[in-house]
Backbone as CSV, one residue per row, in Angstrom:
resi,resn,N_x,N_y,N_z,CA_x,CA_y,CA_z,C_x,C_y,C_z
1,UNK,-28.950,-3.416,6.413,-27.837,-4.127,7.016,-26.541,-3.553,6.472
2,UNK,-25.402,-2.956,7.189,-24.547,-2.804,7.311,-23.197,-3.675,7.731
3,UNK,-22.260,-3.646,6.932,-21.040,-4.471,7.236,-19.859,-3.211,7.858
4,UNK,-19.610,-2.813,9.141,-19.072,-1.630,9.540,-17.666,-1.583,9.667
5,UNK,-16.995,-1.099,9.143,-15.419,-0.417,9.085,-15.411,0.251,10.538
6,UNK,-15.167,0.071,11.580,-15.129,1.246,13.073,-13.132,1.398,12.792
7,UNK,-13.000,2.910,12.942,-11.918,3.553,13.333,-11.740,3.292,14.402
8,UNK,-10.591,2.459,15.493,-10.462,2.440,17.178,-10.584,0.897,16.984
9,UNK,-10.538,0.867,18.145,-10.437,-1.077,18.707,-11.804,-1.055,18.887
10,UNK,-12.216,-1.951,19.813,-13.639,-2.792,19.618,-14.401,-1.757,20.200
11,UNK,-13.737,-0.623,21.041,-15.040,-0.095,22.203,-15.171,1.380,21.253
12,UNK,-15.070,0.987,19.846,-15.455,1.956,19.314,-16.468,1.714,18.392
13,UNK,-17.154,0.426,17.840,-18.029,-0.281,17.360,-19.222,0.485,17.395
14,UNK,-20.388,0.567,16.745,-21.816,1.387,17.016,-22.527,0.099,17.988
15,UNK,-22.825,0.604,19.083,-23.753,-0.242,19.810,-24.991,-1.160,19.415
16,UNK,-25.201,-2.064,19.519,-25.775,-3.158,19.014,-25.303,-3.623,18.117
17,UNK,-24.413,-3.696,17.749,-23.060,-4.147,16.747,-23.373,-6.001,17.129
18,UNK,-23.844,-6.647,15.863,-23.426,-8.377,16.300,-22.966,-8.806,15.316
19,UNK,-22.839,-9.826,15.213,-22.391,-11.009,14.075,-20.548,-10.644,14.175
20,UNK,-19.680,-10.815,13.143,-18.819,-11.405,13.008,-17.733,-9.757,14.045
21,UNK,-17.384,-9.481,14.671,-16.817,-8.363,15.032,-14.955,-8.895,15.355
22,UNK,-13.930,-8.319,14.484,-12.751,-8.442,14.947,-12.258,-7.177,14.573
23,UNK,-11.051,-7.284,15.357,-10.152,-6.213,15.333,-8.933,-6.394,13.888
24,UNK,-8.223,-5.330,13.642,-7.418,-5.474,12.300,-6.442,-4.774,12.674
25,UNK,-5.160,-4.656,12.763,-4.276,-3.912,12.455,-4.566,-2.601,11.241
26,UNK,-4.487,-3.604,10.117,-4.032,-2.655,9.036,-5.544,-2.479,8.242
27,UNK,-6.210,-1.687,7.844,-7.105,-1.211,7.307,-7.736,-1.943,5.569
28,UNK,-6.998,-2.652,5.269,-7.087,-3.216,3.517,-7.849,-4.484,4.160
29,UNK,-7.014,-5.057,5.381,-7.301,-6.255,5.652,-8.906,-6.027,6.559
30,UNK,-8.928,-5.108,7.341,-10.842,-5.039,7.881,-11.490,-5.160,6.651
31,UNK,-11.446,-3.827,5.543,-11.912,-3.543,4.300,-12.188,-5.310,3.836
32,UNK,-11.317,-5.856,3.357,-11.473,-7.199,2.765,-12.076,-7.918,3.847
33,UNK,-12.093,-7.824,4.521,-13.242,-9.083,5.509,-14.558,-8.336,5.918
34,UNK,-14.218,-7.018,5.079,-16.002,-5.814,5.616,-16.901,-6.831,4.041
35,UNK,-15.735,-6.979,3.246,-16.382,-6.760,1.796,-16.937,-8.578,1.852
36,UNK,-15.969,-9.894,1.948,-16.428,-10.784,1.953,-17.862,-10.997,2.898
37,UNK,-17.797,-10.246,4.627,-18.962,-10.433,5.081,-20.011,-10.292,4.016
38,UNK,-19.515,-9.050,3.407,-21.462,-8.783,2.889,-21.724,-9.485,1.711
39,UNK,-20.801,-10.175,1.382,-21.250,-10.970,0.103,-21.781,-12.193,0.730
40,UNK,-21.078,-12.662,1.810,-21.917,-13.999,2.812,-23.447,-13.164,2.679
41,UNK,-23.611,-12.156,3.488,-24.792,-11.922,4.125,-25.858,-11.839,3.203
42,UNK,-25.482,-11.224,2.110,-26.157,-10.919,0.833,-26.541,-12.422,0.150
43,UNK,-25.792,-13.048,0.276,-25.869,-14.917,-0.273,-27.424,-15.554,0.972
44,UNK,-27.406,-14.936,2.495,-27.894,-15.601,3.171,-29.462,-14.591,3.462
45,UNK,-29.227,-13.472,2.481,-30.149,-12.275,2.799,-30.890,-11.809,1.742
46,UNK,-31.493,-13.182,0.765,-31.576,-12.455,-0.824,-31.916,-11.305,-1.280
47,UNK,-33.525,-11.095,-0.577,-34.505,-10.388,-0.235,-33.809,-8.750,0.183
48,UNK,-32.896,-8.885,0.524,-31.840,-7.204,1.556,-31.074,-6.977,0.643
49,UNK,-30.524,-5.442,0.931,-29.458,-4.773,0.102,-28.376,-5.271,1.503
50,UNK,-27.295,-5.540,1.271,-26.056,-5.224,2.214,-25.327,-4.805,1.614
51,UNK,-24.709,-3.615,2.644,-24.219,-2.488,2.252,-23.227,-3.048,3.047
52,UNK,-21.674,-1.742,2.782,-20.515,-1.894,3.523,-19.871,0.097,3.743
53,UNK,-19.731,0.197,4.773,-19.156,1.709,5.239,-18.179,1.427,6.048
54,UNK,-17.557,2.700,6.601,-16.839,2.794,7.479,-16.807,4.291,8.145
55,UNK,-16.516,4.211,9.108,-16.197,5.974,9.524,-15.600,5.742,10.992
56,UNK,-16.389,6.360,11.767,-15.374,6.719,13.319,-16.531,7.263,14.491
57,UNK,-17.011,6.092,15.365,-17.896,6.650,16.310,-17.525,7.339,17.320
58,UNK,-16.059,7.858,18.109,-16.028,8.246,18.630,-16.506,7.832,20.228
59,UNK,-17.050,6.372,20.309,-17.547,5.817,21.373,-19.486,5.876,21.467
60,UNK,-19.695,6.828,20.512,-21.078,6.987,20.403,-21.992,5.916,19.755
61,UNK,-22.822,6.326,18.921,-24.022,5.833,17.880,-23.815,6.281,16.936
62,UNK,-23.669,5.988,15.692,-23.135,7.074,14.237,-23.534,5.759,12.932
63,UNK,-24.626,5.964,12.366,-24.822,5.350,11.106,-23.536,5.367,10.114
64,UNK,-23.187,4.750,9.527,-22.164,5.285,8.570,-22.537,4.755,7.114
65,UNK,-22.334,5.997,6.272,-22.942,5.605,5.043,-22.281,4.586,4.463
66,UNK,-23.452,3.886,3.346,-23.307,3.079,2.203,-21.899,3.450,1.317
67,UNK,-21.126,2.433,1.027,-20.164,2.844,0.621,-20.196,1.645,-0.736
68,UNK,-19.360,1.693,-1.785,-19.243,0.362,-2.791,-17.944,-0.270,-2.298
69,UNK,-17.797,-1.476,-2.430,-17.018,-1.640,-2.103,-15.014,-1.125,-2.749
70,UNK,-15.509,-0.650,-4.015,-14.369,-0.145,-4.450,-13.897,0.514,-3.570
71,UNK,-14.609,2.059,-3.384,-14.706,2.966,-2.118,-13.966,2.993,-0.913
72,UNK,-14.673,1.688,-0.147,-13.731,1.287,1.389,-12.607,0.854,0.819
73,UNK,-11.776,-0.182,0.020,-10.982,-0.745,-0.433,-9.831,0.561,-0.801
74,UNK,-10.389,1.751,-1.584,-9.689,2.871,-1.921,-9.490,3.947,-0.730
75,UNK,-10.635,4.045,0.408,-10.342,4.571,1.947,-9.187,3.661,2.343
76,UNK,-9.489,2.560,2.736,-8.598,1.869,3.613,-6.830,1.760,2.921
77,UNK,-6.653,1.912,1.777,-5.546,1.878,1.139,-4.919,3.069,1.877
78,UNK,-5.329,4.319,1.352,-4.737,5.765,1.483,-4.667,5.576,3.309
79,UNK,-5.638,5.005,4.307,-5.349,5.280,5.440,-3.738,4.361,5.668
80,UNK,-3.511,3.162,4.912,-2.643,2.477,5.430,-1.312,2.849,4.614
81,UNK,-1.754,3.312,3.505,-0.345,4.007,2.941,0.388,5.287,3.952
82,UNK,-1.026,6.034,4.754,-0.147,7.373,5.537,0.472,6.551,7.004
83,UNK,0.120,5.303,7.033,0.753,4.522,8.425,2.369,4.981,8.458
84,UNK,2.896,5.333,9.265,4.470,5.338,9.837,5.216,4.215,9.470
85,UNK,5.936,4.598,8.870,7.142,2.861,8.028,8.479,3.317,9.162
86,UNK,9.202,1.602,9.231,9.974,2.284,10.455,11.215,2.512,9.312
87,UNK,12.086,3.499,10.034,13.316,4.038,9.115,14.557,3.303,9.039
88,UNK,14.458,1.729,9.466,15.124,1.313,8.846,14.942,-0.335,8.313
89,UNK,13.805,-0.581,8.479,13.325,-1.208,7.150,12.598,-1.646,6.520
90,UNK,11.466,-0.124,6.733,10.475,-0.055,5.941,9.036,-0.797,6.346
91,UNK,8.962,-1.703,7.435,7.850,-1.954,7.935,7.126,-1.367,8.224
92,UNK,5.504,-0.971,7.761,4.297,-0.047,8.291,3.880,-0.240,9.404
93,UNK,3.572,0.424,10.752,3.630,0.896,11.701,2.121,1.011,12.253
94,UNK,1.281,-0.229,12.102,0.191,0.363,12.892,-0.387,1.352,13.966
95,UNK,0.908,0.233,14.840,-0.137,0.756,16.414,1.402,1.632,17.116
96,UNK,0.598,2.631,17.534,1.544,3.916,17.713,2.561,3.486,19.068
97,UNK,1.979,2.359,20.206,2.400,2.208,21.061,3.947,1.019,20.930
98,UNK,3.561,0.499,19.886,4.715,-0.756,19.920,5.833,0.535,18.729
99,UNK,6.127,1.544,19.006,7.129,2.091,18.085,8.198,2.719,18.924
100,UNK,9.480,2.119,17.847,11.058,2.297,19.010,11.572,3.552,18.720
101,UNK,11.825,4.572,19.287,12.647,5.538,19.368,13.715,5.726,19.821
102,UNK,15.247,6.350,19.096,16.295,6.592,19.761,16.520,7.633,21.038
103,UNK,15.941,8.534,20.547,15.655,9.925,21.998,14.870,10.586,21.808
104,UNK,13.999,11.138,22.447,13.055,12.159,22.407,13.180,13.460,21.225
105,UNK,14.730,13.418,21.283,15.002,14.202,20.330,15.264,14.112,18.630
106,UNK,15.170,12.815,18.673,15.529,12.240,16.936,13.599,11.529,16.580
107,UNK,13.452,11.940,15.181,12.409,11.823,14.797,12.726,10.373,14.213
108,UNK,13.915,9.569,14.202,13.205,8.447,13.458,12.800,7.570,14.250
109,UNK,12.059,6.553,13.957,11.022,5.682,14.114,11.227,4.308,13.841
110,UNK,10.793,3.020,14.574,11.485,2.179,14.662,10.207,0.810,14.668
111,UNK,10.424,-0.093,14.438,9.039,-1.769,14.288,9.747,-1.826,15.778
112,UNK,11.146,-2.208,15.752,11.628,-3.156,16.744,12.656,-2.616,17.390
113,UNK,13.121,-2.854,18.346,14.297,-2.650,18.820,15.368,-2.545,18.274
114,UNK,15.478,-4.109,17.456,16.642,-4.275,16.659,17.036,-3.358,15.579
115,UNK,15.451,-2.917,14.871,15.748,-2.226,13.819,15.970,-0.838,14.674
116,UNK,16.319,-0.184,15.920,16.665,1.022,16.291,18.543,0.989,16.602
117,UNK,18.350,-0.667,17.121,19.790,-0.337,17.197,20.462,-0.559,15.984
118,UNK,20.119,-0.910,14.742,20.888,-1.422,13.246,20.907,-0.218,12.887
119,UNK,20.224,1.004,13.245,20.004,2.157,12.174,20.930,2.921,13.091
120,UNK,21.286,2.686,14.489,21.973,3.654,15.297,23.353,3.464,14.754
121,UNK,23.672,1.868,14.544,24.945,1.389,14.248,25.382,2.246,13.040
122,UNK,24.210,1.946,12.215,24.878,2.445,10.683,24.441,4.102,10.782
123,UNK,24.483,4.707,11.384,24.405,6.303,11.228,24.911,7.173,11.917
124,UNK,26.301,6.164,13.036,26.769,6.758,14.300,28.023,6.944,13.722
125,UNK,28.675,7.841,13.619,29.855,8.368,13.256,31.130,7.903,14.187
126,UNK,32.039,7.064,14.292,33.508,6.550,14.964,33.828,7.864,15.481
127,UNK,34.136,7.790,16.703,34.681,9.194,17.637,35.804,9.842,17.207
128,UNK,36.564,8.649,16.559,38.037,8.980,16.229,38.094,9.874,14.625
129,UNK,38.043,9.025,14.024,37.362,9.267,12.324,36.567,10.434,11.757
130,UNK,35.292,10.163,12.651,34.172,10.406,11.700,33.384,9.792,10.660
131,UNK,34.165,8.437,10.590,33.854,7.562,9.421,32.151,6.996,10.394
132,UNK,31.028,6.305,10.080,30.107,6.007,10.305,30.904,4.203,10.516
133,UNK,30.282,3.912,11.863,30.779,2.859,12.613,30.222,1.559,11.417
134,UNK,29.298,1.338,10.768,28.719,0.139,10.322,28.286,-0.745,11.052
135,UNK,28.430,-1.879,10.100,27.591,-3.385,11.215,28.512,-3.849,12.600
136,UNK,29.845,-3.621,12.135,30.823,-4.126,12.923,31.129,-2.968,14.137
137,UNK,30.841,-2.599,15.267,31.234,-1.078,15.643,32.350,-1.986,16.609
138,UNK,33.345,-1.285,17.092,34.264,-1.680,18.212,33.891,-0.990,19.186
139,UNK,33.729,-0.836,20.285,33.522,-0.634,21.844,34.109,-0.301,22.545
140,UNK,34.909,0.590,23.066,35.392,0.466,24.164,35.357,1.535,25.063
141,UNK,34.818,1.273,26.240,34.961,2.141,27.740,33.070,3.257,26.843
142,UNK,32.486,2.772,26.742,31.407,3.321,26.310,31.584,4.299,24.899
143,UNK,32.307,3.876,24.296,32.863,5.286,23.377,32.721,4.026,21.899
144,UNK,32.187,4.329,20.908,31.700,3.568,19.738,32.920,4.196,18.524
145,UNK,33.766,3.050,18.180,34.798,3.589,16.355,34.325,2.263,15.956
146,UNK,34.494,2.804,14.436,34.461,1.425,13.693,35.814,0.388,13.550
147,UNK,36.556,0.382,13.886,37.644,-0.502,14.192,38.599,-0.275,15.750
148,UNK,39.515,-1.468,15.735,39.959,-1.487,17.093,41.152,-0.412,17.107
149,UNK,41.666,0.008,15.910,43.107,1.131,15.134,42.555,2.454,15.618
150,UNK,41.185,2.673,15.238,40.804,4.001,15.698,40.684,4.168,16.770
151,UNK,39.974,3.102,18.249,40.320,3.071,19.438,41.547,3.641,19.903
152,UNK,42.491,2.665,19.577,43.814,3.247,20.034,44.135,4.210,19.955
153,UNK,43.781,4.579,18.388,44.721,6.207,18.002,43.744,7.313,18.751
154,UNK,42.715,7.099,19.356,41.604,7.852,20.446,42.080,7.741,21.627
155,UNK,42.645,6.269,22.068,43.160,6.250,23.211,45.096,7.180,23.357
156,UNK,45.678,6.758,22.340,47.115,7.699,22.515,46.474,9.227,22.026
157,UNK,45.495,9.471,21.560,45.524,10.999,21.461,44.945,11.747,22.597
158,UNK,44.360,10.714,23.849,43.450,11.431,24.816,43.794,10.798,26.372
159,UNK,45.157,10.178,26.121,45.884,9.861,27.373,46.026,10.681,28.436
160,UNK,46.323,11.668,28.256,46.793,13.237,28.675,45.446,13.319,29.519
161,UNK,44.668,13.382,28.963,43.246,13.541,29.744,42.621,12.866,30.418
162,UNK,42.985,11.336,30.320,42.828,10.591,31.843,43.976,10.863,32.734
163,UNK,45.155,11.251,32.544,46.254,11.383,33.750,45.765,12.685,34.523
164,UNK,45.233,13.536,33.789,44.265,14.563,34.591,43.602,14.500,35.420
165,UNK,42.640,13.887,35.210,41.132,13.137,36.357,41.803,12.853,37.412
């Protein structure tokens, strides 16, 4: 008897898979409910060894070896330590699909929305300045400064160039 760690959501399970089967986000937390199962099962199984593994079926059939539980506990750590933290504040990043990006072209990485637009705020440079806009940015006509002084002095330095248009 095996207590199984599956890499993937449920339709990655080894077939004939029964008893307690859920899904996990984060890998420490399967690990800890791989490890309590088998101490139930082992309590209800005197007579049996229960064992605990993990690996990756790929959708197939795949035994996966006996592991101690130190083992999975020390797998599942290192898998959830290399998880994606978002860059601005530090939340680990399970699932690849719920992650916010600014453009195709910027590598950082985001939990939420909010945390894409807090990190845009604080790393967007005032048009006028150069100074980095902060929490407070001023707005105007689509164009981002950190105060309403630098607006203006953007707007009298670039007058000339709307009487153009």
């Amino acid at each position: 008897m095996v207590v199984e760690v599956s890499v993937g959501d449920f339709n990655y399970c080894n077939p004939g898979a029964m008893g307690d089967i859920e899904e996990f986000e984060f890998a420490v937390d399967a690990a800890q409910r791989a490890i309590e199962l088998q101490k139930k099962w082992q309590e209800h199984n005197p007579g049996e060894e229960v064992f605990v593994g993990h690996g990756y079926t790929g959708g197939h059939t795949m035994p996966f070896d006996p592991e101690e539980p130190e083992e999975l506990l020390d797998w599942a750590k290192q898998r959830d330590d290399a998880l994606p933290c978002c860059d601005q504040c530090g939340t680990k990043m399970p699932n690849k699909e719920s992650i916010f990006c600014l453009s195709e072209y910027d590598d950082a990485q985001f939990c939420q929305e909010y945390c894409a637009e807090q990190y845009q705020l604080e790393n967007t440079p005032c048009l006028q300045c150069d100074e980095l806009v902060g929490e407070k940015p001023y707005w105007m006509n689509e164009h981002l400064f950190c105060s309403e002084k630098c607006s203006d002095k953007y707007d009298d330095l670039h007058e000339d160039d709307d009487d153009e248009d």
